[in-house]
C-alpha positions, 0 to 999 in steps of 0.5 A, a space after each residue: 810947538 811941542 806943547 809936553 816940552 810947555 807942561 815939562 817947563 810948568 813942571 808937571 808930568 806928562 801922561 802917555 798912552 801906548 797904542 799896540 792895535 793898529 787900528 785908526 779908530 781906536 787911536 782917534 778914541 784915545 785922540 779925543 780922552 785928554 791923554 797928553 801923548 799917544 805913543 803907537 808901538 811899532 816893536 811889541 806892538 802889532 803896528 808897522 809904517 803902514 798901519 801907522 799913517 792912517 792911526 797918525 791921521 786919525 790923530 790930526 784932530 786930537 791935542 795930543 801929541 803924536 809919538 812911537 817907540 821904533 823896533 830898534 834903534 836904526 835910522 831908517 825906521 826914525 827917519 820914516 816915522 818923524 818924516 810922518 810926522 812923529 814927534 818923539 821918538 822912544 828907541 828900544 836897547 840902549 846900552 851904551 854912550 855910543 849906542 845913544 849918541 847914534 840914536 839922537 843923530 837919527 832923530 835931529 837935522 844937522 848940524 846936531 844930528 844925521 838925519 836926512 832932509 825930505 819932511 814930506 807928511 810932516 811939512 805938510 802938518 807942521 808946515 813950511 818951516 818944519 825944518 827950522 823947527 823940528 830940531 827944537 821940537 822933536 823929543 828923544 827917549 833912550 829906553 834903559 831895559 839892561 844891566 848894561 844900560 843901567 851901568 852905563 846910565 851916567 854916560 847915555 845921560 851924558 849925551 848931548 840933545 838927548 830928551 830922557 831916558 825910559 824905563 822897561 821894567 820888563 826887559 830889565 827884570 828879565 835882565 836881573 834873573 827877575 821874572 818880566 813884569 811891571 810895577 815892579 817893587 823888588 831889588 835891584 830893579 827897584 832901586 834902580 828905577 829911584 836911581 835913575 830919576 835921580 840920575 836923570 834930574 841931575 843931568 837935566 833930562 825927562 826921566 820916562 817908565 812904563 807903568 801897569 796901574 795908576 797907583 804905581 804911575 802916580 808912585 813914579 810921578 812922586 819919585 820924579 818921574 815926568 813922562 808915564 805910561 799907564 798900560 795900552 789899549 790892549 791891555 785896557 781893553 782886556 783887563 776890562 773886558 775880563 772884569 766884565 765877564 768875570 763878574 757877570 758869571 758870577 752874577 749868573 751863579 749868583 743868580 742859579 743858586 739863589 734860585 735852586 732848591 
């Protein structure tokens, strides 16, 4: 069972790290923190299928809930990430109905969906009933990063069996002449993030965003946002590690000039 399809159903949000070192140790440390989902990053992270399998294994004794953004949308990749064991699946540039509707045929057995029968690590977690269950319990994310996307944000909603629809912040500021970023305030883009949690509410599906602080993910959360990210482990890592060192530099001037004559 999908325990964030229970804390969507008790109507609380889902709180999602993002995993760009592909490294094993650092996916079981996230694994042991309390995060609900783990989500490893195959597009801008540096993580590919390889370094994936030992980063899921680390993550077989953790309670939270495995998941990847694929670098694109194409059903090789989906396929081989679920078949590991993946329970969700947040695909990059989604524009269009059709473009959605190909993606959620990827991630689903039939008769909704494409995807081709051989579980493999998943049965093994998940066990032998793997396939009765996988459709029911497999989470798809369509990222809204465009204009064009966002245009076509009542159509991708649309879609039959699609879980929610994500938020780039980056790549849709960039896409409106906006310099990339996150926790984004400026318009349209903001505008068009409070759209579409609304959009999404209305259509029944988990609006998702990408979020730089906790202040601007709780901001999200309280917009109706229920799946956030905050930063990723790179990110975390760095960002600390530069107050860190910035502030011990300080100390040392601190401590020279109070010491000088």
């Amino acid at each position: 069972m999908n325990k964030l399809l229970e804390i969507w159903k008790s109507g609380n949000p889902v709180i999602n790290a993002w995993l760009s070192i592909p490294n094993s140790f650092t996916a079981e440390a996230f694994g042991k923190m309390g995060w609900d989902s783990i989500t490893i990053d195959m597009q801008h992270g540096q993580n590919d299928y390889q370094t994936s399998i030992p980063m899921l294994q680390s993550l077989s004794s953790s309670q939270s809930v495995p998941m990847t953004r694929v670098p694109w949308s194409e059903p090789g990749i989906i396929m081989k990430m679920l078949d590991l064991g993946i329970m969700g699946i947040i695909a990059p540039m989604i524009n269009t109905k059709e473009d959605c509707e190909k993606f959620v045929s990827y991630c689903y057995y039939p008769p909704i969906g494409e995807r081709s029968f051989g579980p493999m690590r998943a049965q093994l977690v998940h066990g032998s009933e793997y396939f009765v269950n996988a459709n029911k319990n497999i989470i798809s994310f369509a990222m809204i990063e465009t204009k064009q996307a966002v245009e076509n944000i009542d159509y991708i909603l649309s879609v039959p069996n699609l879980t929610g629809v994500y938020i780039g912040p980056a790549d849709m500021s960039s896409s409106y002449g906006l310099t990339p970023k996150f926790d984004v305030k400026e318009d349209p883009v903001f505008s068009n993030i409070k759209l579409i949690a609304k959009k999404a509410k209305e259509y029944g599906k988990i609006a998702g965003i990408h979020n730089g602080s906790t202040s601007y993910a709780k901001e999200m959360i309280s917009l109706g946002y229920n799946f956030v990210t905050v930063l990723s482990d790179f990110r975390i890592m760095s960002s600390y590690s530069q107050k860190v060192i910035d502030e011990m530099k300080n100390n040392e001037r601190d401590n020279v000039g109070s010491n000088s004559y």
